[in-house]
N, C-alpha and C positions, 0 to 999 in steps of 0.2 A: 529607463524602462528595462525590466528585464525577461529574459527572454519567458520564462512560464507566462508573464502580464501577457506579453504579444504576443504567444501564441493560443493564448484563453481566448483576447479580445479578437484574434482574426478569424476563429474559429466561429465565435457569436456570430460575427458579421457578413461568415458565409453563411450560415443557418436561416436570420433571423433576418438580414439585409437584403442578400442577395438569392435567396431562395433555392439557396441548392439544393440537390440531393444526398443523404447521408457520404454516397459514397465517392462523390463528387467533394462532398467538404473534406473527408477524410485524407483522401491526396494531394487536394492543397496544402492543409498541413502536415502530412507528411515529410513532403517536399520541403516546409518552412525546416521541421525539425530536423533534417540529415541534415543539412546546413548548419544547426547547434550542433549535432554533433561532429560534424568537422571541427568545427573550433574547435572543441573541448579536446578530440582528438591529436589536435594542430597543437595545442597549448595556447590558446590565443584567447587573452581576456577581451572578446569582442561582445559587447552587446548587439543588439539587432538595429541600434540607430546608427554604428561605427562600420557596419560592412563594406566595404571597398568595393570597386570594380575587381581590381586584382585580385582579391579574396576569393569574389564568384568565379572568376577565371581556373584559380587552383581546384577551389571547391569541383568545379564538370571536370578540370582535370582528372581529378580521382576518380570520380563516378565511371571513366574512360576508363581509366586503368582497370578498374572491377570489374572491368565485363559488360556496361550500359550501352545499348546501343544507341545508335543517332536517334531514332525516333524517342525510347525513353528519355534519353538528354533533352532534347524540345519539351519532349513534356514537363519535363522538373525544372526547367527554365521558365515556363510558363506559369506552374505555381508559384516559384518564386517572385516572378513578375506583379503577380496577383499582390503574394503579399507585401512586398515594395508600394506599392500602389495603394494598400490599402492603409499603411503608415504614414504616404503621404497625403491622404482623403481626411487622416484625423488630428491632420497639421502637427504631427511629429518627427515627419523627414521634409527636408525640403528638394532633393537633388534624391532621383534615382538609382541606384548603381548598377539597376542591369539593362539601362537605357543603351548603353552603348552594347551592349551585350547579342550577339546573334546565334542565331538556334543553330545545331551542326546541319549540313545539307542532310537530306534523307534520299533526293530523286536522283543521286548520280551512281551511289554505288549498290550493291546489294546487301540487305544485313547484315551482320555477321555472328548472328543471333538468332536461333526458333523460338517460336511463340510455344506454351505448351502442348496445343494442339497438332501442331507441328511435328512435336516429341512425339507422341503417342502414334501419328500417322508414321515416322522413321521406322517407330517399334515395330507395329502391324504389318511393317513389310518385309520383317524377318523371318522365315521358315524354321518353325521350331523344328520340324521334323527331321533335322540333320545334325549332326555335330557342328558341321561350321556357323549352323545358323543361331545354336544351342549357346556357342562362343560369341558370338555375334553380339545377343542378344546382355548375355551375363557382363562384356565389354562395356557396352554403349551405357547399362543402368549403373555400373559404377563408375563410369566418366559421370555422369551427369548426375550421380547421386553424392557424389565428391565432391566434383570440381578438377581433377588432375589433371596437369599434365599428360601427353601422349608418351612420353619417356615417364613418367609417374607411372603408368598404367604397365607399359613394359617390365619396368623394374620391379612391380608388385609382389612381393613374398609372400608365400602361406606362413610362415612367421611371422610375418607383419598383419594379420591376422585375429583381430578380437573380436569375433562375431559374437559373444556372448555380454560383449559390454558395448556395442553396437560402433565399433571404432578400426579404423587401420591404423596405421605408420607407416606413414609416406615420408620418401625420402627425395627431398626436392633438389633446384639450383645447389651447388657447393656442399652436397653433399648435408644439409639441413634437415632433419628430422620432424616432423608434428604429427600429433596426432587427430585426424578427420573424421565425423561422425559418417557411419554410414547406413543406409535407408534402410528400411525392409522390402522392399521390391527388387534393392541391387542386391541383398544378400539370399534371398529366395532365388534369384536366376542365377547368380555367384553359386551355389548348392550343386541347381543343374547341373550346372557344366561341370563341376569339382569332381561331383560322382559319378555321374552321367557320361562325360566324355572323356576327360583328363586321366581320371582312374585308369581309363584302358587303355590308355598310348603308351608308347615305347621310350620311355622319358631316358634323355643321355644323359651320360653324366655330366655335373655341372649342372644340370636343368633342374636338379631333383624340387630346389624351394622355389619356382617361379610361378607364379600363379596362370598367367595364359600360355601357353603349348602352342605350337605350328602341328602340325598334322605328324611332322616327325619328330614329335618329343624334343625340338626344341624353344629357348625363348623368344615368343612372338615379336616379329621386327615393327617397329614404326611405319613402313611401308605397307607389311601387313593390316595395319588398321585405319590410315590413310586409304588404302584399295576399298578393303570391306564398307565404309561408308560411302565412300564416294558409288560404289555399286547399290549399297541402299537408299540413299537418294533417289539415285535414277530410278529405283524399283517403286520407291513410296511418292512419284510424281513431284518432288520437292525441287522446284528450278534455284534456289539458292546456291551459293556457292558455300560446301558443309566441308570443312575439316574437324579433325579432335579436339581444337578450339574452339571452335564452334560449341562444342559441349559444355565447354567451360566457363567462354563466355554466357550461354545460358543460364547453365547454373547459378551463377554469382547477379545476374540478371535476374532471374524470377525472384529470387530472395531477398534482393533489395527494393525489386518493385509491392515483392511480399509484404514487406514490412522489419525484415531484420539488417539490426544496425551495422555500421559500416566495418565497426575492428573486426566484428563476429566474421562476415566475407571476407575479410581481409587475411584473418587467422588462419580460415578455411585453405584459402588460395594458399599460403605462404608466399605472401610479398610482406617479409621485411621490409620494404621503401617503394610506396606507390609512387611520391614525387618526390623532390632532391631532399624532402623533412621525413626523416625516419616515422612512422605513425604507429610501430608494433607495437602491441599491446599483449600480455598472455593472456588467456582467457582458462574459464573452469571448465574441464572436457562438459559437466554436467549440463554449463549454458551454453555449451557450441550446442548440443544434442537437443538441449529445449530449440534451441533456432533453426535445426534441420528440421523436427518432428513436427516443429509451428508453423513454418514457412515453406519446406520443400514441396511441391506438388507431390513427389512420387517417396515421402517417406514412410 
């Protein structure tokens, strides 16, 4: 059986069996397909009858590495479950493979993830009406309209720079290069603060191409933006525990829950090797930007 049969027939058999709701069937097979697409990613001629335990073990591994939180993990384990289950209901599996399989804890730690409404509540507790807030605000929509790094975010160049072709160049781990699509809401508060605040500081030398500014014209520290969220937190009632990953994790989190495929987040991130099997893939900047405008809440 290959994998389009089973995931056509497992689709029918939430619809039409089991009486789901569109949007209920839709996530279980969702769920079945990141799974194909891991293989294919993996290089693994796996059909849907040959999946391992250790397969699905790698398979959350990655999803981990992307940014998924524990509660998404349980969910997409649970589709999968469904669909295991339902290959063995039409006597084409006999043995489960995610029988042994258990959901990550959810009740011990605290996310490491905001829901989108969460984001928007972060935003809302930024004081436009100040320069820092101004910063603040242009910061947090292009971590999260990215995906970066908090040393990404620092390093960022008005050179690096293509708001007209809706893209930066970001320059990652080992000094790596790619280029990330970026929203129209980071690049509208990105504006703000360009002209708005940055314009009129006392830029030192050395600082002239850095896109965020300390108050005194120099390149904004990581500690810097570590402080300023963690202040916004407390200000937007958010008891999580938030860092600049936290943004990241998000981002690569909404958009895999969204529906966009695993290399496209993968690219985005620049992780050259989520697990010890290299997975890079190049993609066309045109479908990274179909995948941000399709899938990012705040494109």
């Amino acid at each position: 059986m290959t994998w389009s049969q089973a995931l056509k027939q497992f689709d029918g058999y939430l619809r039409l069996e089991k009486s789901l709701s569109p949007n209920s069937v839709e996530a279980y097979v969702r769920d079945a397909t990141k799974l194909q697409q891991f293989l294919v990613f993996q290089k693994l001629p796996v059909g849907p009858l040959q999946v391992t335990t250790e397969i699905l073990r790698e398979f959350l591994t990655t999803l981990q590495g992307l940014g998924l939180g524990a509660t998404s993990q349980a969910r997409t384990l649970s589709g999968l479950k469904a669909f295991f289950n339902f290959l063995i209901m039409e006597d084409l599996l006999k043995l489960d493979p995610t029988d042994t399989l258990e959901a990550p804890k959810t009740g011990r730690h605290l996310p490491d993830t905001l829901s989108y409404p969460e984001i928007e509540q972060l935003l809302a507790a930024i004081d436009l009406s100040t320069d820092d807030g101004l910063r603040a605000r242009a910061l947090l929509e292009v971590m999260y309209s990215s995906g970066l790094r908090v040393s990404e975010l620092c390093d960022l160049r008005l050179s690096n720079l293509y708001a007209d072709q809706g893209f930066i160049k970001v320059v990652g781990k080992g000094n790596k290069e790619r280029l990330v699509p970026i929203g129209r809401e980071a690049l509208k508060h990105l504006n703000f603060y360009l002209s708005g605040v940055r314009g009129h500081l006392d830029i030192k030398s050395g600082a002239e191409d850095f896109v965020f500014l300390s108050q005194r014209g120099r390149p904004l520290s990581r500690i810097t933006v570590f402080t300023t969220l963690k202040k916004l937190a407390e200000q937007a009632g958010l008891r999580k525990t938030i860092s600049p990953h936290t943004l990241r994790h998000s981002f690569a989190t909404h958009l895999i829950e969204g529906g966009a495929d695993l290399r496209a987040v993968q690219e985005m991130l620049g992780h050259a090797s989520i697990t010890t099997t290299e997975i890079y893939t190049h993609l066309d900047r045109d479908y990274l930007r179909q995948v941000i405008t399709e899938f990012h809440p705040r494109s």
